[in-house]
KOLFIMI-590962 format. One record per residue (C-alpha): residue in one letter; x, z, y. Coordinates in nm, 4 decimals. Layout:
R, type, x, z, y
R, A, X, Z, Y .
...
//
This chain:
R, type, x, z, y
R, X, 6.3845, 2.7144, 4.5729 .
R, X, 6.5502, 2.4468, 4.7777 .
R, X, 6.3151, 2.2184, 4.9874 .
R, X, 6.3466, 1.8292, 4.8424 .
R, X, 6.3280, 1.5984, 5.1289 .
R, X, 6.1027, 1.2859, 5.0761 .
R, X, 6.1808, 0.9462, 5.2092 .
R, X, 5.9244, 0.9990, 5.5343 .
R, X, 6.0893, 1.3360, 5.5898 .
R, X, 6.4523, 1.1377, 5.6540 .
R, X, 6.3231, 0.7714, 5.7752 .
R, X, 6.4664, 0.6146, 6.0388 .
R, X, 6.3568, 0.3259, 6.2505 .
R, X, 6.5916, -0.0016, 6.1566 .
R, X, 6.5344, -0.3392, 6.0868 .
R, X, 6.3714, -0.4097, 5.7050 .
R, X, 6.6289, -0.6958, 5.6548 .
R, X, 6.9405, -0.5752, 5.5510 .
R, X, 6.7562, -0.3346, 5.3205 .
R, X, 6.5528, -0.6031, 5.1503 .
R, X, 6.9217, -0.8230, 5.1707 .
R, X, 7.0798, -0.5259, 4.9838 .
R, X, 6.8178, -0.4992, 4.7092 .
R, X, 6.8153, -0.8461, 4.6470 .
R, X, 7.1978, -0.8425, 4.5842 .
R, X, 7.2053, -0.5819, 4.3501 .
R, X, 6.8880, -0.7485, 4.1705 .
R, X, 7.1212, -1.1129, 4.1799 .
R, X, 7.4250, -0.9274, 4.0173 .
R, X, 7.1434, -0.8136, 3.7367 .
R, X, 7.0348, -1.1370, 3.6783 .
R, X, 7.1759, -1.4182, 3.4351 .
R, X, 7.2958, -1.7069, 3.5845 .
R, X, 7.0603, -1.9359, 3.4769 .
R, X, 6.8097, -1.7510, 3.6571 .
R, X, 6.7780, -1.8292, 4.0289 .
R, X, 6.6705, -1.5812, 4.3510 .
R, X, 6.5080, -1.7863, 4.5695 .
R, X, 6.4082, -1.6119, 4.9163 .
R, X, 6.2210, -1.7049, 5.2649 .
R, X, 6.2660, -1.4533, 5.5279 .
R, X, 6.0815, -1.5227, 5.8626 .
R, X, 6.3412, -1.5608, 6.1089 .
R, X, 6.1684, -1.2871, 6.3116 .
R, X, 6.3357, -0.8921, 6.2639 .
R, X, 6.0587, -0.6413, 6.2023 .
R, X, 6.1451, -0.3199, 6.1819 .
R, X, 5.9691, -0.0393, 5.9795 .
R, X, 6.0167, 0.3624, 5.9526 .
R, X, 6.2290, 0.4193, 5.6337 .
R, X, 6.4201, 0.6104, 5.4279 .
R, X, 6.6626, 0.3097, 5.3282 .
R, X, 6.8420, 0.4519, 5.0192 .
R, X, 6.4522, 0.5006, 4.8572 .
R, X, 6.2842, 0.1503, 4.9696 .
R, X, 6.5755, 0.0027, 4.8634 .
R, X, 6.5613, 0.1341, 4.5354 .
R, X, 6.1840, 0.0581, 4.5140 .
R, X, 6.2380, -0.2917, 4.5871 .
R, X, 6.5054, -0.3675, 4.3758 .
R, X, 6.3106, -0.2037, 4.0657 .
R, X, 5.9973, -0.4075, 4.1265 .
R, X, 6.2414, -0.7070, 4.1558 .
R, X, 6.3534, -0.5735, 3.7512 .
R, X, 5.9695, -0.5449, 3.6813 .
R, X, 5.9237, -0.8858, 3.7921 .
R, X, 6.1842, -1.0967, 3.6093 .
R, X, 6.1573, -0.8610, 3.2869 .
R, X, 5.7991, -0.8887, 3.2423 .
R, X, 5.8295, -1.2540, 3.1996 .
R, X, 6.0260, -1.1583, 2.8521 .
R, X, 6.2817, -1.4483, 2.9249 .
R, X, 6.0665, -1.7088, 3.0397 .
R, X, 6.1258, -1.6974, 3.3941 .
R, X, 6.3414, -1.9790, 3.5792 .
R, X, 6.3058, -1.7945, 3.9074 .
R, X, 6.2346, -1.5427, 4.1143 .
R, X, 6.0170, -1.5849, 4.4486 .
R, X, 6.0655, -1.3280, 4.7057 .
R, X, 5.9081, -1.4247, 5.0558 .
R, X, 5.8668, -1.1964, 5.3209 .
R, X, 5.7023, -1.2044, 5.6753 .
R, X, 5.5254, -0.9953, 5.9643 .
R, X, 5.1442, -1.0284, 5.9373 .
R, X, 4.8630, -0.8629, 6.1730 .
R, X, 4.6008, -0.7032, 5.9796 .
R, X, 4.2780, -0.6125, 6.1624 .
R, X, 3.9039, -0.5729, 6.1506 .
R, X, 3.9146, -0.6936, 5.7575 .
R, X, 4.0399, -0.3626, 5.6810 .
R, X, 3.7885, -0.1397, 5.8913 .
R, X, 3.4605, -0.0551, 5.7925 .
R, X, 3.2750, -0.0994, 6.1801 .
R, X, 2.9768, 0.1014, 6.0842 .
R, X, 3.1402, 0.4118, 5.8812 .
R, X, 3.4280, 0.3766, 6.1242 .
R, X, 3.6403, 0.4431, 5.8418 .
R, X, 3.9439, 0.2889, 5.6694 .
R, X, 3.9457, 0.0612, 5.3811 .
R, X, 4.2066, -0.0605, 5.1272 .
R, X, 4.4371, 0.1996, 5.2261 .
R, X, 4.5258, 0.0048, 5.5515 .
R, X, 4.4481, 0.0923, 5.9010 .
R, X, 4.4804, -0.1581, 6.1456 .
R, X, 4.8012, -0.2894, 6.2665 .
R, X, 5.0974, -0.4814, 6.2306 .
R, X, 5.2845, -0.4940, 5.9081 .
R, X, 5.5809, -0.6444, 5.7009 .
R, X, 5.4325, -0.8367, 5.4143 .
R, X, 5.6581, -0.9180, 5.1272 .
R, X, 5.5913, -1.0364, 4.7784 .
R, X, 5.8318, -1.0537, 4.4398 .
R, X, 5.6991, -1.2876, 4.1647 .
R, X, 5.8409, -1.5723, 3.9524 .
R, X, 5.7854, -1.9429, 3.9340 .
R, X, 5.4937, -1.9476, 3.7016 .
R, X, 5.3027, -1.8234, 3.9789 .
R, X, 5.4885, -1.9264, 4.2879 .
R, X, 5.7298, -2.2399, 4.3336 .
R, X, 6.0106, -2.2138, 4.6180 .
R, X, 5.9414, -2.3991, 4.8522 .
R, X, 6.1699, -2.6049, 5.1303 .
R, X, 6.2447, -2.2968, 5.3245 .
R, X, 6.3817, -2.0946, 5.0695 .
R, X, 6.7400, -2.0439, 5.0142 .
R, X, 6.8933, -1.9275, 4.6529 .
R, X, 7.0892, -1.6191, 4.6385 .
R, X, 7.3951, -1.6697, 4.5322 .
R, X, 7.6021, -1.4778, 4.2260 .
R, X, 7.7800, -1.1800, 4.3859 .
R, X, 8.1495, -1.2038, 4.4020 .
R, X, 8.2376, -0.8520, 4.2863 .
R, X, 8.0287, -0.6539, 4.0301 .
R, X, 7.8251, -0.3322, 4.2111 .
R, X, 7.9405, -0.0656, 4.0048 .
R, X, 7.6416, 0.1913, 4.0835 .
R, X, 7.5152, 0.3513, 3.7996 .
R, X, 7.2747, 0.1654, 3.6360 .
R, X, 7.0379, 0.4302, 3.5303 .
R, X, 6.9296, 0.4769, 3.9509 .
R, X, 6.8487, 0.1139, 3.9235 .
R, X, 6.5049, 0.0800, 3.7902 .
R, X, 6.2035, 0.2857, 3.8944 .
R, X, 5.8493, 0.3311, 3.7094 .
R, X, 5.5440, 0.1677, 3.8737 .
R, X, 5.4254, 0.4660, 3.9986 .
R, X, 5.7729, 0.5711, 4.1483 .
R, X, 5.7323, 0.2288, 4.3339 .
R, X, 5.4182, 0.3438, 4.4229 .
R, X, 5.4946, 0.6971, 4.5498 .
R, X, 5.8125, 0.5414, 4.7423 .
R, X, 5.6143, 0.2770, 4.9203 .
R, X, 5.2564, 0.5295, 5.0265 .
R, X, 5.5509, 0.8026, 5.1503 .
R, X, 5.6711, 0.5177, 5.3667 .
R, X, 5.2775, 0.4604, 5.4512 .
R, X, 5.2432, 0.1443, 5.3033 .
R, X, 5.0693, -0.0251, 5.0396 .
R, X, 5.2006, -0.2239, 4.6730 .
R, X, 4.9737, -0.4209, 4.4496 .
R, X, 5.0979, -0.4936, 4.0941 .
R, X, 4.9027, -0.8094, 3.9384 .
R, X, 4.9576, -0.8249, 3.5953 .
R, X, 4.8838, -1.1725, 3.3888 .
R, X, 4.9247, -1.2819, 3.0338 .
R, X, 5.2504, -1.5741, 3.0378 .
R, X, 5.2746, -1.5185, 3.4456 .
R, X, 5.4314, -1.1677, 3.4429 .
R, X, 5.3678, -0.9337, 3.6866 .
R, X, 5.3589, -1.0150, 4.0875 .
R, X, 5.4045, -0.7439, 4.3526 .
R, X, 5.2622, -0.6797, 4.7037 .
R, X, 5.4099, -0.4958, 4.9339 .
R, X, 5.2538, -0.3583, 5.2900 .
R, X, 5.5172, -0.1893, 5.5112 .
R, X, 5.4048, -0.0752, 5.8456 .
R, X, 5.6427, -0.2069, 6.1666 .
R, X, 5.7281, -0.0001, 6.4654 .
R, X, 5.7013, -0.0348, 6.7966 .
R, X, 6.0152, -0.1042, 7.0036 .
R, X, 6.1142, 0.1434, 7.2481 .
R, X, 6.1946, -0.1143, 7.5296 .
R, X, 6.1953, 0.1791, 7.7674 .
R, X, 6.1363, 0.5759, 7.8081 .
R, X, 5.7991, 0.6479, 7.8914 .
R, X, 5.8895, 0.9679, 8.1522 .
R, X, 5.5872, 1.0778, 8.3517 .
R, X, 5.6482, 1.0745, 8.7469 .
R, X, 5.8382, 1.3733, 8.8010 .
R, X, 6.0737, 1.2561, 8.5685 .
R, X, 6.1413, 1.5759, 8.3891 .
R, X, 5.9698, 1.4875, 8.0430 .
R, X, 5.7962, 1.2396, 7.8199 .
R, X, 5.4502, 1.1829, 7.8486 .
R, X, 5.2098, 1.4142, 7.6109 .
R, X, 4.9296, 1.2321, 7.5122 .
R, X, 4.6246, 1.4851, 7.3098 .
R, X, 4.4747, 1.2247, 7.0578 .
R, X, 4.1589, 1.3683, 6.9079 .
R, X, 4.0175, 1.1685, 6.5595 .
R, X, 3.8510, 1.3779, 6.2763 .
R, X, 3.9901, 1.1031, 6.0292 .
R, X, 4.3376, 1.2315, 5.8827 .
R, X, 4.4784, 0.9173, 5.8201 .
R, X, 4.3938, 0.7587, 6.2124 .
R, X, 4.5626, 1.1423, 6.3389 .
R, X, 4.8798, 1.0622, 6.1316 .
R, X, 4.9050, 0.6660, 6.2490 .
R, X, 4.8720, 0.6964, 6.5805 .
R, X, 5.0390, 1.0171, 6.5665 .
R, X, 5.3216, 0.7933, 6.4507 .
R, X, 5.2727, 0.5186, 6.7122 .
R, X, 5.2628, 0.6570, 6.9527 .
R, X, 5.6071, 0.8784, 6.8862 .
R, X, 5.7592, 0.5465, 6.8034 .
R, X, 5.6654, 0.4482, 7.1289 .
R, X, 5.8215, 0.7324, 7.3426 .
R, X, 5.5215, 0.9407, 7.3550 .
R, X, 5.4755, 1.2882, 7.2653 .
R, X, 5.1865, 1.3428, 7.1184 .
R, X, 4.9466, 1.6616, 6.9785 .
R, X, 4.6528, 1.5647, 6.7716 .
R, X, 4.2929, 1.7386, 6.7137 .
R, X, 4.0038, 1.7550, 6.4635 .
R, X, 3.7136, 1.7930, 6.6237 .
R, X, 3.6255, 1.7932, 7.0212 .
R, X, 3.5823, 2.1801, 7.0066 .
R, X, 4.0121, 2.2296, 6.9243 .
R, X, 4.0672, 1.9950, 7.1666 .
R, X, 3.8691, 2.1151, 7.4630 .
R, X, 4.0077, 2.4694, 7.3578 .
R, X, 4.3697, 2.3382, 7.3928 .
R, X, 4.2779, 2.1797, 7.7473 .
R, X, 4.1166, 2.4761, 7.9114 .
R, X, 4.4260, 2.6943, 7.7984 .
R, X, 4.6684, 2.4389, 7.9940 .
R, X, 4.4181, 2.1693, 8.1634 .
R, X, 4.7599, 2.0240, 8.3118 .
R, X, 4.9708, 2.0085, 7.9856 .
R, X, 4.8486, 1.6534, 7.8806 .
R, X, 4.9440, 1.3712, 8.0455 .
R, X, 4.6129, 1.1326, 7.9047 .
R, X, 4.3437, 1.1962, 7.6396 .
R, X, 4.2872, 0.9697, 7.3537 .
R, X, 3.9897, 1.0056, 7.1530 .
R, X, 3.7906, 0.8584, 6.8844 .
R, X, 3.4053, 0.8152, 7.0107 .
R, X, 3.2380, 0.8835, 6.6830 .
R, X, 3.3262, 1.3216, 6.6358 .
R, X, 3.2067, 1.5704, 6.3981 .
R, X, 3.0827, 1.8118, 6.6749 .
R, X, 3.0782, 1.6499, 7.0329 .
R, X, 3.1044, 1.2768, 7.0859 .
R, X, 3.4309, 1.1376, 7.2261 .
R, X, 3.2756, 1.0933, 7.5323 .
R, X, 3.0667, 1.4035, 7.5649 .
R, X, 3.4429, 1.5339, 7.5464 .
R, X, 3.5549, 1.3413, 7.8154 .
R, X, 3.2649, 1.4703, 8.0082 .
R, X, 3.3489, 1.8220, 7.9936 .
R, X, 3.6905, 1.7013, 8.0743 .
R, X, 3.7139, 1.5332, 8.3510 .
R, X, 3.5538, 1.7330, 8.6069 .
R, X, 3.8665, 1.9942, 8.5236 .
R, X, 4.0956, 1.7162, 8.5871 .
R, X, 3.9433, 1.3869, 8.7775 .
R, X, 4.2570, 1.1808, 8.7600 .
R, X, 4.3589, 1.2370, 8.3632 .
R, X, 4.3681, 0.9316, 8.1986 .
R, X, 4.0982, 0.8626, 7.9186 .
R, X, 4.1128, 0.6444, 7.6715 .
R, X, 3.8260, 0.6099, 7.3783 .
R, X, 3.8818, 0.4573, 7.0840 .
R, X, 3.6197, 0.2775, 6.8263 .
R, X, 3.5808, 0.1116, 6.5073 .
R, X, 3.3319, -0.0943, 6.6997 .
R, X, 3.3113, -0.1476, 7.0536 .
R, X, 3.0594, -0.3811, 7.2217 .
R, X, 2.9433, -0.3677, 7.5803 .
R, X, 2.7133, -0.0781, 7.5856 .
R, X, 2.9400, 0.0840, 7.4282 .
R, X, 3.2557, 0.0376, 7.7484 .
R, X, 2.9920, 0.0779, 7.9937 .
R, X, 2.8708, 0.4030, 7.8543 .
R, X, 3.2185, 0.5058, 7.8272 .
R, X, 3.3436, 0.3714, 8.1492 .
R, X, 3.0409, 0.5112, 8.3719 .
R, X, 3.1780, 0.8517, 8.2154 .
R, X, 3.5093, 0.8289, 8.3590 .
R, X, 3.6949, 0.6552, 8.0665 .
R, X, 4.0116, 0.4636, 8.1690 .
R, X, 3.9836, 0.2123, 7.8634 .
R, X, 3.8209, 0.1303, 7.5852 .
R, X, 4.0086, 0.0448, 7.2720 .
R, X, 3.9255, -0.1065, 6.9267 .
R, X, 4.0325, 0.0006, 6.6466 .
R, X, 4.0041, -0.3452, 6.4719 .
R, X, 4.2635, -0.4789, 6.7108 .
R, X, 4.6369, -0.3994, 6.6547 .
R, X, 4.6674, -0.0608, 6.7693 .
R, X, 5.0224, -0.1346, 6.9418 .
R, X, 4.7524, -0.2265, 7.2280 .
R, X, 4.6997, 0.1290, 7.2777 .
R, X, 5.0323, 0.1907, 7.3318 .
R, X, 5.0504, -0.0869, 7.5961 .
R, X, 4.7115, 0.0442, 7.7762 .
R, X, 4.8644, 0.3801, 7.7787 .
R, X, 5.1539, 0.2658, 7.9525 .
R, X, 4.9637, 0.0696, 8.2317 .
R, X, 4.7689, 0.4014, 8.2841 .
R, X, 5.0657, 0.5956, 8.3036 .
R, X, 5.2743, 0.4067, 8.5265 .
R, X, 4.9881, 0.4259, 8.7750 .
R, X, 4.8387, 0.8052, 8.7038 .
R, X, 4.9306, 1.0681, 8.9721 .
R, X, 5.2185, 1.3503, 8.8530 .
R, X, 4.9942, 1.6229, 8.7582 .
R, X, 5.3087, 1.8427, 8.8457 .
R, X, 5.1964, 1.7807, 9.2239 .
R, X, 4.8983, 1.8686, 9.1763 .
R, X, 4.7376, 2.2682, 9.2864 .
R, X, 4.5245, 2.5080, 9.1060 .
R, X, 4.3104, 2.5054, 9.4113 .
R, X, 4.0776, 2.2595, 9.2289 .
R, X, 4.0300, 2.3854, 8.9414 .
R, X, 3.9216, 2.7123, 9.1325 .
R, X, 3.6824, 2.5698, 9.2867 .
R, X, 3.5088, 2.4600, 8.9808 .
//
């Protein structure tokens, strides 16, 4: 049996605007005239990981859902989309666990309803009626909700579908930007990228910053629990170029990890992550030989920032002996 790629499997990095400008022209050419597309765009260019065909065949269904759920009664449709910054309203500080389905982070927010829940404002602008009729089939046109769904958690994001009697049915839509690469992260010898071993017991936090951090340039291995990861290190202590770790571990704390770490290699870069991080908390962590201390709350491109500072400034652990490590 044939493999079926899913939308994640062939995403690409690219900006979300031309496939949200796509959608909404095939959804214009669907409506009647007398209906109006009115749409706000920030004039900033977020871009997301997607598979574009799929997301933009999930957006222009929920557009259908939308205006059809309104039986007729809608004038217009609202479509507004911006970048928001979600942070510690999604994290749970004391289970150190993720709520609402959204970690941390920055994200394109967009929302499809009609004017008897919305009214366009002054900055939107009306699509106008296409010029020439798209002649796609018709029957790839509309999804089910829980196609929409599926499309939207494969591209890690989040919908919400409100439902009201007379008001139709409004959609949410949280779509997870990427980092720009504004430059290669190579380590000093210049011969590779960086390999950063993240260690987080939580799936989800291993597959975001998993993500991030790729997006950023990194390469990246991820761990469980503190035992894999310490296993990993003594079979190559000089295969990672910086440690990231959550503090709270099943096993071994983050920074009972970093412990048994650093005397193998002094200079590694450590950086220990939280859900909540006060000042006991960084000074136990720093006293230990942690580089930085990160929260989780904040928008995790901040790790990807701290990791480059630390980077730029760690020694090449290609010029650096076995001699040390013998002597431990």
């Amino acid at each position: 049996m044939s493999h079926q790629s899913t939308p994640i499997e062939d995403a690409v990095n690219l900006s979300i605007k031309p496939i949200l400008n796509q959608a909404l022209q095939r959804f214009r050419a669907l409506l009647p005239s007398t209906v109006e597309l009115a749409v706000e765009m920030t004039h900033d260019n977020p871009r997301i990981r997607a598979c574009p065909d799929a997301l933009e065949k999930a957006l222009l269904s929920a557009c259908m859902v939308a205006w059809q759920s309104m039986g007729g009664l809608a004038l217009q449709i609202v479509v507004d989309m911006k970048e928001v910054l979600l942070d510690d309203i999604v994290l749970d500080p004391d289970a150190e666990k993720l709520n609402g389905g959204l970690p941390p982070r920055a994200y394109v927010w967009l929302t499809i309803s009609n004017n008897s829940r919305v009214q366009a404002g002054p900055f939107h602008t009306l699509v106008p009626l296409p010029r020439e009729i798209d002649d796609r089939p018709s029957s790839a046109r509309r999804l089910k909700l829980h196609e929409i769904r599926k499309v939207i958690e494969l591209h890690h994001g989040w919908i919400t579908a409100e439902r009201a009697p007379e008001m139709g049915t409004a959609f949410e839509f949280y779509l997870p930007t990427v980092i720009p690469l504004e430059a290669p992260v190579i380590n000093a010898s210049g011969s590779n990228i960086h390999h950063i071993m993240y260690v987080d017991d939580y799936d989800a936090m291993r597959e975001l910053v998993n993500e991030m951090l790729s997006d950023a340039g990194f390469k990246v291995t991820c761990y469980a629990t503190s035992k894999d990861a310490l296993s990993a290190f003594l079979a190559n202590p000089f295969k990672y170029d910086a440690l990231v770790s959550d503090y709270r571990l099943q096993g071994a704390s983050g920074i009972e990890l970093l412990s048994q770490i650093k005397p193998m290699r002094p200079s590694l870069p450590v950086v220990i992550i939280s859900g909540y991080v006060d000042d006991a908390l960084t000074s136990k962590a720093i006293d230990k030989g942690a580089s930085s201390v990160v929260s989780k709350s904040s928008d995790l491109s901040e790790l990807c920032i701290e990791l480059r500072a630390l980077l730029s400034a760690a020694p090449d652990p290609a010029l650096v002996t076995y001699s040390e490590w013998a002597k431990l």
